[in-house]
PDB file of N, CA, C and O in Angstrom:
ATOM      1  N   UNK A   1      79.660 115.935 -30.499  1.00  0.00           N
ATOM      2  CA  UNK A   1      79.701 117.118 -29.671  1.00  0.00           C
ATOM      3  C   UNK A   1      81.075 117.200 -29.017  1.00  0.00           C
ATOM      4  O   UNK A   1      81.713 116.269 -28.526  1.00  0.00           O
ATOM      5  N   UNK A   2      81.407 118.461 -29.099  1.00  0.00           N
ATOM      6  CA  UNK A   2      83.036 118.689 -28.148  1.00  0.00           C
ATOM      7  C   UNK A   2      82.739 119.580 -27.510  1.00  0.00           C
ATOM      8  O   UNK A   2      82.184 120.612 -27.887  1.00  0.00           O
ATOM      9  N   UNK A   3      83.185 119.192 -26.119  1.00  0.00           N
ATOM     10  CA  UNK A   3      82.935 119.798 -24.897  1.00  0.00           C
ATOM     11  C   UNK A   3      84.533 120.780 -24.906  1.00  0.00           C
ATOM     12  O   UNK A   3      85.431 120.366 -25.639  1.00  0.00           O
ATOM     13  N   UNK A   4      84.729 121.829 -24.206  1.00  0.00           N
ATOM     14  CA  UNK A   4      85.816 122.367 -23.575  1.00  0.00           C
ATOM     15  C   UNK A   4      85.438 123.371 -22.025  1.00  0.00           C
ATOM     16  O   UNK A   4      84.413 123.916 -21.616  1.00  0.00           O
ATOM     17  N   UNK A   5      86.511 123.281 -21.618  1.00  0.00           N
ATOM     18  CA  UNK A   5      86.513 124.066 -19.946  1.00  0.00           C
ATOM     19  C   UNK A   5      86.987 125.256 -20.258  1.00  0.00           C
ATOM     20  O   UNK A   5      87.904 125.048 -21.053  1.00  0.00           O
ATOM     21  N   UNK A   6      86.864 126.470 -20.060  1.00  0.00           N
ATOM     22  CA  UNK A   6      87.298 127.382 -19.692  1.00  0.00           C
ATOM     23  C   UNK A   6      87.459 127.718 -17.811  1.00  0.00           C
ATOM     24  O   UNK A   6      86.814 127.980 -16.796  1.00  0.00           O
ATOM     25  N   UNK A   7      88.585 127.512 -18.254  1.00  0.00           N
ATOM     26  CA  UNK A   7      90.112 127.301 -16.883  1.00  0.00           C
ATOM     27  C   UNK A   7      89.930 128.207 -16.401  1.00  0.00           C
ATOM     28  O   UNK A   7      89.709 128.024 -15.204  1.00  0.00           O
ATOM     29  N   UNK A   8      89.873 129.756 -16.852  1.00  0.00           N
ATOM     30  CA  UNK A   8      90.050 130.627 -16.090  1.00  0.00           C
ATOM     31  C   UNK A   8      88.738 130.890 -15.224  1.00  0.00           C
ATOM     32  O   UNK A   8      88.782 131.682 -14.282  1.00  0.00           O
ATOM     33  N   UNK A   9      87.749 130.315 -15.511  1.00  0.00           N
ATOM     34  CA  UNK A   9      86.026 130.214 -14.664  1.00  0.00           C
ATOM     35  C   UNK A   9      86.308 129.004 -13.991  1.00  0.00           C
ATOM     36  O   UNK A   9      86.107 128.960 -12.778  1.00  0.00           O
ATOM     37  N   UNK A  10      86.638 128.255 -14.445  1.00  0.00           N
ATOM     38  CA  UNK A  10      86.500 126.954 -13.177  1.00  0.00           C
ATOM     39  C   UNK A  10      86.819 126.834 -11.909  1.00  0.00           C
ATOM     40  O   UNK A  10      87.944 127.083 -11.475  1.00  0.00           O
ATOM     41  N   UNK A  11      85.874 126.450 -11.233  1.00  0.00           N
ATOM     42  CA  UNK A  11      86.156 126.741  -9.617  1.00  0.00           C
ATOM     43  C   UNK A  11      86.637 125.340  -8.931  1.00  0.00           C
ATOM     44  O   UNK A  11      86.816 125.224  -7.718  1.00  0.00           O
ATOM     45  N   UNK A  12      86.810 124.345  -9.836  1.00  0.00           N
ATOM     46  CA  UNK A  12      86.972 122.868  -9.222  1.00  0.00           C
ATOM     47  C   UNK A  12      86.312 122.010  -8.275  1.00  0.00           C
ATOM     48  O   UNK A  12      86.737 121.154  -7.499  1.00  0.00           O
ATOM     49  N   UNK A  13      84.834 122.584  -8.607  1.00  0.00           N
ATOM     50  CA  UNK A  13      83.584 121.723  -8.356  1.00  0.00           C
ATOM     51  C   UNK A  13      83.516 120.349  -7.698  1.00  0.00           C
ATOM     52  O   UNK A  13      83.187 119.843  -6.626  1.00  0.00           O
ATOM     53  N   UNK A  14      84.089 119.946  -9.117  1.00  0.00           N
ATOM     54  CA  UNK A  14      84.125 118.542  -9.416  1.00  0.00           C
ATOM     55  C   UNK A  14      82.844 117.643  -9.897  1.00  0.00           C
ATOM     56  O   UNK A  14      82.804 116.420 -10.030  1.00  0.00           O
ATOM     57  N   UNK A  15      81.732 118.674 -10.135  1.00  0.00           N
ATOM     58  CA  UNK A  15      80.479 118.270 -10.501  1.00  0.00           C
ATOM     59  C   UNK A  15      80.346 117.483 -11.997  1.00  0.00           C
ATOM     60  O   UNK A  15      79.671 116.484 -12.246  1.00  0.00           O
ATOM     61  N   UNK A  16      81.149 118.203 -12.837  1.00  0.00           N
ATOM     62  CA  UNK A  16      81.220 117.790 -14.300  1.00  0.00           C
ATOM     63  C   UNK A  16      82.077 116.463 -14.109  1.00  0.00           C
ATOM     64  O   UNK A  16      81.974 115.814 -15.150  1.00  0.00           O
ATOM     65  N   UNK A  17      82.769 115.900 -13.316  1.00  0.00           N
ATOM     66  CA  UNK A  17      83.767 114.894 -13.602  1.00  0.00           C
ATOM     67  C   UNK A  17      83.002 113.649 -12.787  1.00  0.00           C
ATOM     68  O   UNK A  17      83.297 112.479 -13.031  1.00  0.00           O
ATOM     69  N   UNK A  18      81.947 114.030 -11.751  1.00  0.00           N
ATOM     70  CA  UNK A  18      80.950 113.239 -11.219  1.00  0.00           C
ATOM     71  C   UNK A  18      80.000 112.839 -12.218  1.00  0.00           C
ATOM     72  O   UNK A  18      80.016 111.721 -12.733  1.00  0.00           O
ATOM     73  N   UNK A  19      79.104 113.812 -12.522  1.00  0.00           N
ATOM     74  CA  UNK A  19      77.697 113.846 -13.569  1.00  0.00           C
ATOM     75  C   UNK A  19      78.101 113.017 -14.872  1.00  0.00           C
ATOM     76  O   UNK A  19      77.304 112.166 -15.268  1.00  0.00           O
ATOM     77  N   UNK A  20      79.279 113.219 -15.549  1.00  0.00           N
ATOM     78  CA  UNK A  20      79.657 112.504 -16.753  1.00  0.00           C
ATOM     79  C   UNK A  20      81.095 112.031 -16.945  1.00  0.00           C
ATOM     80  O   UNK A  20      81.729 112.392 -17.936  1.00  0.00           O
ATOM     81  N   UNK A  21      81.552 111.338 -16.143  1.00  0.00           N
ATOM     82  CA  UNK A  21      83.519 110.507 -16.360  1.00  0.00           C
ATOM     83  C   UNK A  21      84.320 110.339 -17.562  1.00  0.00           C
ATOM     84  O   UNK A  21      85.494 110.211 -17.911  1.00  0.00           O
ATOM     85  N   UNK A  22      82.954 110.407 -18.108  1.00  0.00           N
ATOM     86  CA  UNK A  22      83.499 109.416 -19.475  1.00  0.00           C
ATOM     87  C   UNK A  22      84.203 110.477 -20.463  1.00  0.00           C
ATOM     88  O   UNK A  22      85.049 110.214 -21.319  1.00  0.00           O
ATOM     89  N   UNK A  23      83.624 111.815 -20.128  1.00  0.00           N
ATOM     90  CA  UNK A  23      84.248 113.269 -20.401  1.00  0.00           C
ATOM     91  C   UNK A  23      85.222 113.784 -20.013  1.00  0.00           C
ATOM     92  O   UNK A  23      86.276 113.993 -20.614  1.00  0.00           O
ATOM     93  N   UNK A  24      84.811 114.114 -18.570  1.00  0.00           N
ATOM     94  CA  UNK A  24      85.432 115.351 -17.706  1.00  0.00           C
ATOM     95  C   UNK A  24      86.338 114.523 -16.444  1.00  0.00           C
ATOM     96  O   UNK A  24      85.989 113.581 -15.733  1.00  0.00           O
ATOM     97  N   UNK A  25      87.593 115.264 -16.488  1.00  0.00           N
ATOM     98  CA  UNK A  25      88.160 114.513 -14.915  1.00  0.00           C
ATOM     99  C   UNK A  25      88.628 115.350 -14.144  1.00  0.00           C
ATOM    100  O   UNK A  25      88.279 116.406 -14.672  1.00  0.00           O
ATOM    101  N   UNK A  26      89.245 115.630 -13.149  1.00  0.00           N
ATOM    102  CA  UNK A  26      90.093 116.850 -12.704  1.00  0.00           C
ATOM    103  C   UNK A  26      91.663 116.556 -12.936  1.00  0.00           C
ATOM    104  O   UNK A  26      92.116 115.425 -12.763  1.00  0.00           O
ATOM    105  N   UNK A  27      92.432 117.603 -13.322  1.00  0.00           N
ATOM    106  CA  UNK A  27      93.347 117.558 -13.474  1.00  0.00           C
ATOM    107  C   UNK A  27      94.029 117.819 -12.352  1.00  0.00           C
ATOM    108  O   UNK A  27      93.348 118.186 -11.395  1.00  0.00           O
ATOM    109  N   UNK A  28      95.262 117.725 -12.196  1.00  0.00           N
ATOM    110  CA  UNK A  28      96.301 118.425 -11.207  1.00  0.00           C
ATOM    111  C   UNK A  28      96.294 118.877 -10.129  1.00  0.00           C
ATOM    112  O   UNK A  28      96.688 118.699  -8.976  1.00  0.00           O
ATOM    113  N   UNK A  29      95.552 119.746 -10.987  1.00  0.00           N
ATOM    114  CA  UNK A  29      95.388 121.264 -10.483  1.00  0.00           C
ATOM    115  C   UNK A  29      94.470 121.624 -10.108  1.00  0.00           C
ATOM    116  O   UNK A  29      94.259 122.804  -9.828  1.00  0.00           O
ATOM    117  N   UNK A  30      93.147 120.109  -9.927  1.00  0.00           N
ATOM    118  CA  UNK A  30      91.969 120.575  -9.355  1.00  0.00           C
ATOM    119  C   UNK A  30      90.811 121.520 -10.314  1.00  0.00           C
ATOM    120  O   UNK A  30      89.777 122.065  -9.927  1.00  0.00           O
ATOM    121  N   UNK A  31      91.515 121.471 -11.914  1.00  0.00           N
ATOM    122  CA  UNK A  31      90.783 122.154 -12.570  1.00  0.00           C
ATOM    123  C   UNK A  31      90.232 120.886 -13.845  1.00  0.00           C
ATOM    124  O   UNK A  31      90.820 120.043 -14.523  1.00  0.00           O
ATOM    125  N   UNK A  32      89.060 121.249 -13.716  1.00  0.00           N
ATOM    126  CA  UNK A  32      88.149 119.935 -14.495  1.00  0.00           C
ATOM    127  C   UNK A  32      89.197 119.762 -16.307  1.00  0.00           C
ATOM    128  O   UNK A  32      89.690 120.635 -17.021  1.00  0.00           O
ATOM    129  N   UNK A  33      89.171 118.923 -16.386  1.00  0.00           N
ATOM    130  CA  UNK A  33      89.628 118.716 -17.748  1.00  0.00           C
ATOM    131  C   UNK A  33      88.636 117.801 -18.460  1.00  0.00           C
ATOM    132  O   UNK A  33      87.920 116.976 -17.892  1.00  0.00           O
ATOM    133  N   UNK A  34      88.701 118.170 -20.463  1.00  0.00           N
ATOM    134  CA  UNK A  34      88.612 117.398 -21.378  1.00  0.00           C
ATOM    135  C   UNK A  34      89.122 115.912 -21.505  1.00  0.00           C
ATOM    136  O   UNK A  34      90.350 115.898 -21.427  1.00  0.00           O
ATOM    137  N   UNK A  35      88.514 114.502 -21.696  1.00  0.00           N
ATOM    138  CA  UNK A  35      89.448 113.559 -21.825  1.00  0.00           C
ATOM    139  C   UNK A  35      89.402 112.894 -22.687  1.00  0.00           C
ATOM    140  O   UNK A  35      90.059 111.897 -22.988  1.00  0.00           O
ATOM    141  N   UNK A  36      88.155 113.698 -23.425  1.00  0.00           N
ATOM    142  CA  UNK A  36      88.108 112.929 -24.521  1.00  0.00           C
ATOM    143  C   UNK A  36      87.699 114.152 -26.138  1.00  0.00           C
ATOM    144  O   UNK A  36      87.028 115.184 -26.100  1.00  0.00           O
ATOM    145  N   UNK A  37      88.422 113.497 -27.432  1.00  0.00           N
ATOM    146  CA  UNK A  37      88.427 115.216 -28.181  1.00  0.00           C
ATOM    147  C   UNK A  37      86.365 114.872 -28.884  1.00  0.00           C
ATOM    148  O   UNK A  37      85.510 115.690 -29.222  1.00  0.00           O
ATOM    149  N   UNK A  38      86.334 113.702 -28.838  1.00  0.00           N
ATOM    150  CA  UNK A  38      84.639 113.973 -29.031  1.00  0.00           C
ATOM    151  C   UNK A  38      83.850 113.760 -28.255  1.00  0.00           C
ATOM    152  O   UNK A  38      84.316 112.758 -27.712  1.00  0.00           O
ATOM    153  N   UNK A  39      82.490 114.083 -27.529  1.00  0.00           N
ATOM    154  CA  UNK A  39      82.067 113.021 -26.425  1.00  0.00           C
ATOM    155  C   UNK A  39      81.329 111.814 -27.361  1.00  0.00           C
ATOM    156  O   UNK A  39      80.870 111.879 -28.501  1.00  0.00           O
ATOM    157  N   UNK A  40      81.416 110.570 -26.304  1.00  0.00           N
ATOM    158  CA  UNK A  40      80.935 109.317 -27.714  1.00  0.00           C
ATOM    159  C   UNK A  40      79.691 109.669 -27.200  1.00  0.00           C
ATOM    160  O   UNK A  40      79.411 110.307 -26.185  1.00  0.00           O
ATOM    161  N   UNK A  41      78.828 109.047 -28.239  1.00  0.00           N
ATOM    162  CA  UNK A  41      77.400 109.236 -28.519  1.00  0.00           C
ATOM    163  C   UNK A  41      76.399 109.008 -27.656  1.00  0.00           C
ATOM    164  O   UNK A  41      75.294 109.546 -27.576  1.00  0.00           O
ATOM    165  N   UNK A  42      77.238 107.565 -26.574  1.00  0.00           N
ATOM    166  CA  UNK A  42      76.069 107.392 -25.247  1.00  0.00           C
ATOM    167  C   UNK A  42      76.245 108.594 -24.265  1.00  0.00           C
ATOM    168  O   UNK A  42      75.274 108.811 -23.541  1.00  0.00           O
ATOM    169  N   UNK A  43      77.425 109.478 -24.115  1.00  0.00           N
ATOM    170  CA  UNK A  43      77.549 110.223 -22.868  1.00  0.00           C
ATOM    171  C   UNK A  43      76.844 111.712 -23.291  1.00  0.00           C
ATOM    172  O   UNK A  43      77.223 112.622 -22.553  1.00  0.00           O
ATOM    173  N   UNK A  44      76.202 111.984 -23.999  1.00  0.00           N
ATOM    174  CA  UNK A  44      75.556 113.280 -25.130  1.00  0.00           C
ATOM    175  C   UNK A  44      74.796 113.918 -23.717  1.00  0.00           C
ATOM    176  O   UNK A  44      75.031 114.969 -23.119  1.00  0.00           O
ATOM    177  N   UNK A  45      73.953 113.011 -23.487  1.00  0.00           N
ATOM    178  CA  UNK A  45      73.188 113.546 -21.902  1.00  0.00           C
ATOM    179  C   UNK A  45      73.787 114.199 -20.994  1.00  0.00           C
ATOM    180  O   UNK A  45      73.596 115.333 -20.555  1.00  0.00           O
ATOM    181  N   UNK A  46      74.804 113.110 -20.645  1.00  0.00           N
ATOM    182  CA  UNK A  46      75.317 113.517 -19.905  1.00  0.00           C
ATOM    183  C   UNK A  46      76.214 114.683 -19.717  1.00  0.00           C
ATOM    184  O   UNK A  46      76.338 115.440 -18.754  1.00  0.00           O
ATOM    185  N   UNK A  47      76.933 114.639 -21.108  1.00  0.00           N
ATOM    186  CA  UNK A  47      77.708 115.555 -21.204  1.00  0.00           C
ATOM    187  C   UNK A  47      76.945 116.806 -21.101  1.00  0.00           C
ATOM    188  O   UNK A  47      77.692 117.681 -20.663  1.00  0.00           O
ATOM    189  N   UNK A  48      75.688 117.271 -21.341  1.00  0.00           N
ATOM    190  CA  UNK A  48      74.671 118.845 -21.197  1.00  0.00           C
ATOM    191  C   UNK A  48      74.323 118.713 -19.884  1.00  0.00           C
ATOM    192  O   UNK A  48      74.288 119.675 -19.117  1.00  0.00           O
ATOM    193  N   UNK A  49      74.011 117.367 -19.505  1.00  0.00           N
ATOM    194  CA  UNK A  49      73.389 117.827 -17.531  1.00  0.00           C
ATOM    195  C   UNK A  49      74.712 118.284 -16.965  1.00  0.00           C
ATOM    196  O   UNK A  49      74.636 119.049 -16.005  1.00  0.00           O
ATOM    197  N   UNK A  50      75.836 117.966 -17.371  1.00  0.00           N
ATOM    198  CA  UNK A  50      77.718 118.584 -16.573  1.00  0.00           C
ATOM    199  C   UNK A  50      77.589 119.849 -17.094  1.00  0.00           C
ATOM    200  O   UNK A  50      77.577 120.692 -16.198  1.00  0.00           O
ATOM    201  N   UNK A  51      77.460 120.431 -18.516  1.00  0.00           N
ATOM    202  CA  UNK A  51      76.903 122.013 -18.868  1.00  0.00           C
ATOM    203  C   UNK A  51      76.401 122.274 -18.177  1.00  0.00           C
ATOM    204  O   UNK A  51      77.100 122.932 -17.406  1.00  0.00           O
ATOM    205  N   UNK A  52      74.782 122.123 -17.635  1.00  0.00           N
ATOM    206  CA  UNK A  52      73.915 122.957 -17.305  1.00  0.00           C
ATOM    207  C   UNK A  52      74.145 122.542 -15.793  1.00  0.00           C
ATOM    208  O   UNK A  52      73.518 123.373 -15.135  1.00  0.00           O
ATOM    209  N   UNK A  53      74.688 121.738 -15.037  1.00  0.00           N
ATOM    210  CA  UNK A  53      75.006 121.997 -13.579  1.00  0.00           C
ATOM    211  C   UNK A  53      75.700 122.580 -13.208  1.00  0.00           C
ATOM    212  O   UNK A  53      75.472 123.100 -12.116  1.00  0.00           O
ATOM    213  N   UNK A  54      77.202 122.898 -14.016  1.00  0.00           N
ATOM    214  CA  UNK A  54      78.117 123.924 -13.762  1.00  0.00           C
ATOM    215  C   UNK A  54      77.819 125.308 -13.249  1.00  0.00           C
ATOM    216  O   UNK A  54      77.360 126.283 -13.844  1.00  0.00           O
ATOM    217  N   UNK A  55      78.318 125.100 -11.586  1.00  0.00           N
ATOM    218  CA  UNK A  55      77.955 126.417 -11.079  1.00  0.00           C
ATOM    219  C   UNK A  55      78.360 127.912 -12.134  1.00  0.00           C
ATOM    220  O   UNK A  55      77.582 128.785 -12.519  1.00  0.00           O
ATOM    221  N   UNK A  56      79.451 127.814 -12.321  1.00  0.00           N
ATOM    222  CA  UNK A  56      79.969 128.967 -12.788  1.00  0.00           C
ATOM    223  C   UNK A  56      79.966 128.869 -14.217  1.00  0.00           C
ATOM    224  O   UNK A  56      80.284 129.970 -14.667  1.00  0.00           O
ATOM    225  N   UNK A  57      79.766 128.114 -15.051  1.00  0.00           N
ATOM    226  CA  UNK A  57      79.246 128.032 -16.817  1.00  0.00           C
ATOM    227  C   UNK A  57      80.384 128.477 -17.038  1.00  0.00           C
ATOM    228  O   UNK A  57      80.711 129.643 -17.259  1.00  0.00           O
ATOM    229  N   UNK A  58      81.322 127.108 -16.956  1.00  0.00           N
ATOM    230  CA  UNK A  58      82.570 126.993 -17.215  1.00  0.00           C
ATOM    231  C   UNK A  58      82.907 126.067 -18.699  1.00  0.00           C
ATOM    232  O   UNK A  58      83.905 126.022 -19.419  1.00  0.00           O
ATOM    233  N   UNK A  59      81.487 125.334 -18.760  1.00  0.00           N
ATOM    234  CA  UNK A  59      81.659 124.056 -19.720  1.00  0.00           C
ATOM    235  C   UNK A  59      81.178 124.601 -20.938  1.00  0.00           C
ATOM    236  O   UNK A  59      80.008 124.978 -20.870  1.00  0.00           O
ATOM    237  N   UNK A  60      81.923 124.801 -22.394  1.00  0.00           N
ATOM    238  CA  UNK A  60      81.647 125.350 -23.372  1.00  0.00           C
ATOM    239  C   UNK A  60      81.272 123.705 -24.592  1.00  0.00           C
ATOM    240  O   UNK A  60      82.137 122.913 -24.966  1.00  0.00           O
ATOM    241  N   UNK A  61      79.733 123.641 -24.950  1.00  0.00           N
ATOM    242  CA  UNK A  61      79.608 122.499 -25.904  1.00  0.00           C
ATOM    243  C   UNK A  61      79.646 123.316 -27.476  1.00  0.00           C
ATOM    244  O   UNK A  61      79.251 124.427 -27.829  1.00  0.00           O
ATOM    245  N   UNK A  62      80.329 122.170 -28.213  1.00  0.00           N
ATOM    246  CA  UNK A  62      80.264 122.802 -29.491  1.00  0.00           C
ATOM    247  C   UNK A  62      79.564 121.583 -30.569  1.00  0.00           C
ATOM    248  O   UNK A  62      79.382 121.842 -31.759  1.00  0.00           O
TER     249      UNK A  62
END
């Protein structure tokens, strides 16, 4: 599964970089980033509860 942020929705939560690390971190700029280009296979959960908590459905899974 590959996760991506759409930047221009992100409000810098920080919920996705809490709920799953092993994914998501904040960048810079306070805007959640990708850190990894697949999620590995144990963080799969996690990586959809950071989807589906995202206030603003910023987190796109593919």
């Amino acid at each position: 599964m590959k996760a991506s942020i759409k930047r221009e929705v992100c409000i810098g939560c920080g919920l996705c970089a809490e709920i799953c690390p092993e994914v998501f971190a904040m960048g810079d700029d306070m805007i959640a980033i990708v850190i990894v280009d697949e999620s590995p296979a144990s963080a799969q959960e996690s990586v959809q509860d950071a989807a589906t908590s995202c206030p603003v459905e910023a987190i796109v899974l593919n």
